[in-house]
N, C-alpha and C positions, 0 to 999 in steps of 0.2 A: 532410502528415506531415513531421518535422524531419528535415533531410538525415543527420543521426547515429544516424536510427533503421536497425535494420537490415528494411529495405522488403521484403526478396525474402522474408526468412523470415519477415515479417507476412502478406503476401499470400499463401504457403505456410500459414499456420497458418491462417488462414479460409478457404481452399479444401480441405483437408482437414477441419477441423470441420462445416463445411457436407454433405460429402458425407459424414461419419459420422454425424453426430445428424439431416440429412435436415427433415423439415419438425414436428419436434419443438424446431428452432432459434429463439427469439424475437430472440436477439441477441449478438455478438460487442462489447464495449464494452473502450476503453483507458484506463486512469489513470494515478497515479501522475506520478511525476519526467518521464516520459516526454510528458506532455499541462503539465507545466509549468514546461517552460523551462529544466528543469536535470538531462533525460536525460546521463549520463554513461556510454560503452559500456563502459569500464573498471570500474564501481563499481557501478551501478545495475540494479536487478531489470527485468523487460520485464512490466509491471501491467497483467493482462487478466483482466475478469470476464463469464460466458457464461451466458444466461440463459436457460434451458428451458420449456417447458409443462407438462411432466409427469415426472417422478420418472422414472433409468436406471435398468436394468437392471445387473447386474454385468459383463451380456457388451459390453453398448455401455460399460461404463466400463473395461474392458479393450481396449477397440477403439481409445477415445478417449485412456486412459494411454498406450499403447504409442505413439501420435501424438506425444503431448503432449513423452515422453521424446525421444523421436526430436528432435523440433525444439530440445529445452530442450540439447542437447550440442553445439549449431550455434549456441546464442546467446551473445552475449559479456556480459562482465559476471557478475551475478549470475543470469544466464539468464530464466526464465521463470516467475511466480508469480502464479496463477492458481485461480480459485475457482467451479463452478458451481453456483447459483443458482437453484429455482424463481420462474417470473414471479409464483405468489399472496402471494410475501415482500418480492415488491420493488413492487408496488401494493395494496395498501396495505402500506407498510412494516411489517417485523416485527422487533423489540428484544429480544433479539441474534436473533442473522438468523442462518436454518436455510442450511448449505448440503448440496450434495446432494454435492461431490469437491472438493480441496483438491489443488493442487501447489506445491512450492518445490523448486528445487534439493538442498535438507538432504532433502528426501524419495527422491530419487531410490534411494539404495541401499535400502531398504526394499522400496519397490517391483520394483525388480529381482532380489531376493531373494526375495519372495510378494507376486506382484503377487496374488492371491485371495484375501490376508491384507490387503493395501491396500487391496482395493476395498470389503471388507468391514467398516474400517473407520473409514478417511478418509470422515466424515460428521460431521455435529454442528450446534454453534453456535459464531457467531465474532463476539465485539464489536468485530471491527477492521473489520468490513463496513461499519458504519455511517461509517464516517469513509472508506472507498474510495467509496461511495455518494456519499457530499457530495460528494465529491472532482471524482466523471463527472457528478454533476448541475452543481456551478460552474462545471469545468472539462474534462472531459474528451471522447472522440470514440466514436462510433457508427461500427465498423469494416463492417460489415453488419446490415442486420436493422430491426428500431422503432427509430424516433428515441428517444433518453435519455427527452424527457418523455413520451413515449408508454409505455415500458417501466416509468418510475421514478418513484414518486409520492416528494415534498420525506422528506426525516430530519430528526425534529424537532431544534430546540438542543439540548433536555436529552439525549437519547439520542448526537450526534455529540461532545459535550462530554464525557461518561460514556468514550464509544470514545477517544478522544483523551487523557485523562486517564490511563486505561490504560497506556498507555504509559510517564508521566512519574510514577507515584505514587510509587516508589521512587527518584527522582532523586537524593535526599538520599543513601542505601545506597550506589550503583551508580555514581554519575558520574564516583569517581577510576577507575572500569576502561571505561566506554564515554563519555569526555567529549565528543567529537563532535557524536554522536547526539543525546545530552541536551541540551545546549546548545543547540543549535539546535530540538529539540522544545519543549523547555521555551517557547522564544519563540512559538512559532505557536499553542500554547494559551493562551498568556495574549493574544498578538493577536487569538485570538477569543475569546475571556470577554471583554474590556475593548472590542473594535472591532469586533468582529462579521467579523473575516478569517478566510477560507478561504485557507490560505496555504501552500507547499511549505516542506522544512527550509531552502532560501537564503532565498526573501522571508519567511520567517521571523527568520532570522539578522539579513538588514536592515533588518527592523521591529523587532527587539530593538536596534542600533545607533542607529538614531532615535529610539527612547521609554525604553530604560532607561539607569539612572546608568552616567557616563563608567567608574567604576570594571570596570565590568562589558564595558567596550567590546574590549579585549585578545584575554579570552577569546572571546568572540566572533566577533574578527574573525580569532581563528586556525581555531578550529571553524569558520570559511568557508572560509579556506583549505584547511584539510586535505579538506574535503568537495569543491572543486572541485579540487585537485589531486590528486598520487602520493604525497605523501610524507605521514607520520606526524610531529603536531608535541608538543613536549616540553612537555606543557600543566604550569600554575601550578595543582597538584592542591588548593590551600590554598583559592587564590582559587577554583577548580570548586565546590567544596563550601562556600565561602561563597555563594556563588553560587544556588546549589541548595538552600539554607535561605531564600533572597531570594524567590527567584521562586515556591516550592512554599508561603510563605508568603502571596504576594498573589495565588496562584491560588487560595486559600485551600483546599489537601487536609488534610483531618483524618485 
């Protein structure tokens, strides 16, 4: 585990999941920034997905929120965002993929407000599974429990491509108020439409640096900036948005 990860309260979160879900636990898995190379403890969410046998009850998801919260105020960064999963969604994969609990930070006051209103109905489908999924199969770690390929049968292209696209379809609308994010999204999907890369938002950033026109290289290479450092940079919203008709063009979104 990367020395910037925060260890004590990893080993704390799987020692209490473990002892509340019991032997209904198939597995604790990490993704995200964090399994690729560009965890940052000031910026970056802590990407954990938990994979069950059989569908909770609302009292074990009250058992398990109240956990989850607890540790999610002790972690730095964007804290703790995390999603549990049945094992029959994740062998044979399921498009969009059922999950069974849902947490993020933005969640937190909700749930401490009606936590029996949260659990009631933080449930659904989420097309960004597919793209955490790829993520722990190329990339990611098996904290306890079945190994990844044991647990995770492959997500097809077309459905990871779908999830990922998600993301970027509005690029054109949205980029002069989240240039960062986009920018650097925008590269990792057309690195895998074009290259078949499973790639994070930096090796993303420097796969758009190598393959696309100099013109576009600026923006770029401040959206890396900003994303590994503190500061906020004074992007060229012209060039974003030309930008962003370029790439939304040769990823070809209709």
């Amino acid at each position: 585990m990367e020395s910037k990860l925060p260890a004590e309260l990893i080993d704390g979160f799987i020692i209490q999941t473990r002892t509340i879900l019991k032997e209904n636990l198939t597995g604790i898995y990490l993704h995200g920034s964090a399994v690729m190379g560009c965890y940052n403890p000031d910026k970056s969410d802590l990407d954990l997905l938990i994979v069950v046998n059989r569908p909770l009850n609302d009292a074990v998801k009250r058992q398990f929120m109240d956990m989850v919260i607890q540790y999610d105020s002790m972690a730095p960064g964007k804290g703790i965002e995390m999603s549990v999963i049945l094992k029959n969604v994740c062998d044979p994969f399921v498009y969009p993929t059922p999950f069974e609990l849902h947490f993020s930070r933005m969640h937190a006051d909700w749930y401490r407000k009606d936590p029996d209103d949260y659990v009631r109905k933080m449930n659904g489908t989420d097309k960004d599974l597919a793209a955490h999924i790829m993520i722990l199969i190329n990339r990611g770690k098996c904290l306890y429990g079945a190994p990844v390929n044991e647990a995770f049968s492959e997500v097809p292209a077309n459905n990871y491509l779908d999830s990922i696209i998600g993301d970027i379809e509005c690029a054109a609308d949205e980029i002069a108020d989240n240039t960062m994010y986009l920018t650097l999204n925008l590269c990792r999907v057309l690195a895998y439409k074009e290259d078949g890369l499973v790639l994070s938002k930096k090796e993303g950033g420097e796969w758009g640096l190598s393959n696309l026109p100099k013109e576009y290289h600026k923006l770029i290479s401040d959206a890396l900036n900003e994303y590994s450092g503190d500061a906020k940079t004074d992007f060229d919203v012209t060039l974003a948005r030309r930008y962003a008709d370029y790439m939304t063009g040769r990823i070809n979104i209709s």
